[in-house]
C-alpha positions in Angstrom: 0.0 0.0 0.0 2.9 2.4 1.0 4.4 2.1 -3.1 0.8 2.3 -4.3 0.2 5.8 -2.4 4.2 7.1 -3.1 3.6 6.5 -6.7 0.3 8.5 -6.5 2.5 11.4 -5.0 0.7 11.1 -1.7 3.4 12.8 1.2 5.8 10.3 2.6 4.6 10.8 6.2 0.7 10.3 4.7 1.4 7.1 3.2 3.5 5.7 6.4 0.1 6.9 8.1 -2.0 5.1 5.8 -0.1 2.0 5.5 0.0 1.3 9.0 -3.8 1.1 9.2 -3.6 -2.3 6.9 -0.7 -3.4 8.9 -1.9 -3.3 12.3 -5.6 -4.6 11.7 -3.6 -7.8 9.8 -0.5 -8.2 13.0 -3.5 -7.9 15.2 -5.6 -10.2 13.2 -9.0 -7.5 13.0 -10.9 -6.7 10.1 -8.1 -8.6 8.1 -11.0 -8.8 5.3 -11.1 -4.8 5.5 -7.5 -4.6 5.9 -6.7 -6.4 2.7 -9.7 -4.7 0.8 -7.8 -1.1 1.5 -4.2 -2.3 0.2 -6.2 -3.4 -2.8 -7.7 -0.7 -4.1 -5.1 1.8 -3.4 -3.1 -1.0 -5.8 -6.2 -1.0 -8.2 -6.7 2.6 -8.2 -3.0 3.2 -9.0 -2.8 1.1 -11.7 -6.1 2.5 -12.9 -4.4 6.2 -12.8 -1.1 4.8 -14.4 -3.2 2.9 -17.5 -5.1 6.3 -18.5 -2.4 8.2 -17.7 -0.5 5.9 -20.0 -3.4 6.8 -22.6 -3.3 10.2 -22.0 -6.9 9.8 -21.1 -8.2 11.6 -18.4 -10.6 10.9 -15.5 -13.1 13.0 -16.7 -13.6 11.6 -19.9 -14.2 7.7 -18.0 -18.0 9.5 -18.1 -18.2 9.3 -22.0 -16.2 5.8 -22.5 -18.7 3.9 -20.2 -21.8 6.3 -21.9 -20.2 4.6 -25.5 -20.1 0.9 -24.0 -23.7 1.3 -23.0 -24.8 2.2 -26.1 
Protein backbone atom coordinates (compact mmCIF):
# COMPACT_ATOMS: atom_id res chain seq x y z
CA UNK A 1 0.00 0.00 0.00
CA UNK A 2 2.94 2.36 0.99
CA UNK A 3 4.43 2.07 -3.10
CA UNK A 4 0.85 2.34 -4.26
CA UNK A 5 0.18 5.78 -2.43
CA UNK A 6 4.17 7.11 -3.11
CA UNK A 7 3.56 6.47 -6.71
CA UNK A 8 0.27 8.46 -6.54
CA UNK A 9 2.51 11.38 -4.97
CA UNK A 10 0.68 11.13 -1.69
CA UNK A 11 3.45 12.80 1.19
CA UNK A 12 5.79 10.29 2.59
CA UNK A 13 4.56 10.76 6.24
CA UNK A 14 0.66 10.29 4.75
CA UNK A 15 1.42 7.07 3.21
CA UNK A 16 3.55 5.70 6.36
CA UNK A 17 0.09 6.88 8.13
CA UNK A 18 -2.04 5.07 5.85
CA UNK A 19 -0.06 1.98 5.53
CA UNK A 20 -0.03 1.29 9.05
CA UNK A 21 -3.79 1.06 9.24
CA UNK A 22 -3.58 -2.27 6.93
CA UNK A 23 -0.74 -3.44 8.88
CA UNK A 24 -1.91 -3.34 12.27
CA UNK A 25 -5.62 -4.59 11.68
CA UNK A 26 -3.61 -7.80 9.78
CA UNK A 27 -0.49 -8.23 13.00
CA UNK A 28 -3.52 -7.92 15.18
CA UNK A 29 -5.59 -10.19 13.16
CA UNK A 30 -8.98 -7.45 12.98
CA UNK A 31 -10.85 -6.69 10.05
CA UNK A 32 -8.14 -8.57 8.06
CA UNK A 33 -11.01 -8.76 5.26
CA UNK A 34 -11.13 -4.76 5.47
CA UNK A 35 -7.49 -4.60 5.90
CA UNK A 36 -6.66 -6.45 2.72
CA UNK A 37 -9.65 -4.70 0.84
CA UNK A 38 -7.85 -1.14 1.47
CA UNK A 39 -4.17 -2.27 0.25
CA UNK A 40 -6.22 -3.42 -2.75
CA UNK A 41 -7.70 -0.71 -4.13
CA UNK A 42 -5.15 1.77 -3.42
CA UNK A 43 -3.11 -0.97 -5.76
CA UNK A 44 -6.15 -1.02 -8.21
CA UNK A 45 -6.69 2.62 -8.18
CA UNK A 46 -3.04 3.19 -8.95
CA UNK A 47 -2.76 1.08 -11.66
CA UNK A 48 -6.14 2.53 -12.89
CA UNK A 49 -4.36 6.16 -12.76
CA UNK A 50 -1.12 4.83 -14.40
CA UNK A 51 -3.16 2.91 -17.47
CA UNK A 52 -5.06 6.32 -18.46
CA UNK A 53 -2.38 8.18 -17.67
CA UNK A 54 -0.55 5.92 -20.02
CA UNK A 55 -3.40 6.76 -22.60
CA UNK A 56 -3.33 10.24 -21.97
CA UNK A 57 -6.94 9.77 -21.07
CA UNK A 58 -8.21 11.60 -18.36
CA UNK A 59 -10.65 10.87 -15.54
CA UNK A 60 -13.13 13.04 -16.72
CA UNK A 61 -13.61 11.56 -19.88
CA UNK A 62 -14.22 7.66 -18.01
CA UNK A 63 -17.99 9.49 -18.11
CA UNK A 64 -18.19 9.33 -22.05
CA UNK A 65 -16.18 5.84 -22.46
CA UNK A 66 -18.68 3.88 -20.19
CA UNK A 67 -21.83 6.29 -21.92
CA UNK A 68 -20.15 4.62 -25.49
CA UNK A 69 -20.12 0.93 -24.00
CA UNK A 70 -23.71 1.30 -22.98
CA UNK A 71 -24.81 2.15 -26.05
Amino acid sequence: MYLSLRSLNVPVDRSVALSLIPFLLGALDLLTAFAYSLSGFALIFACGYYFLAGYHLHPDDLHNIVAAWLK
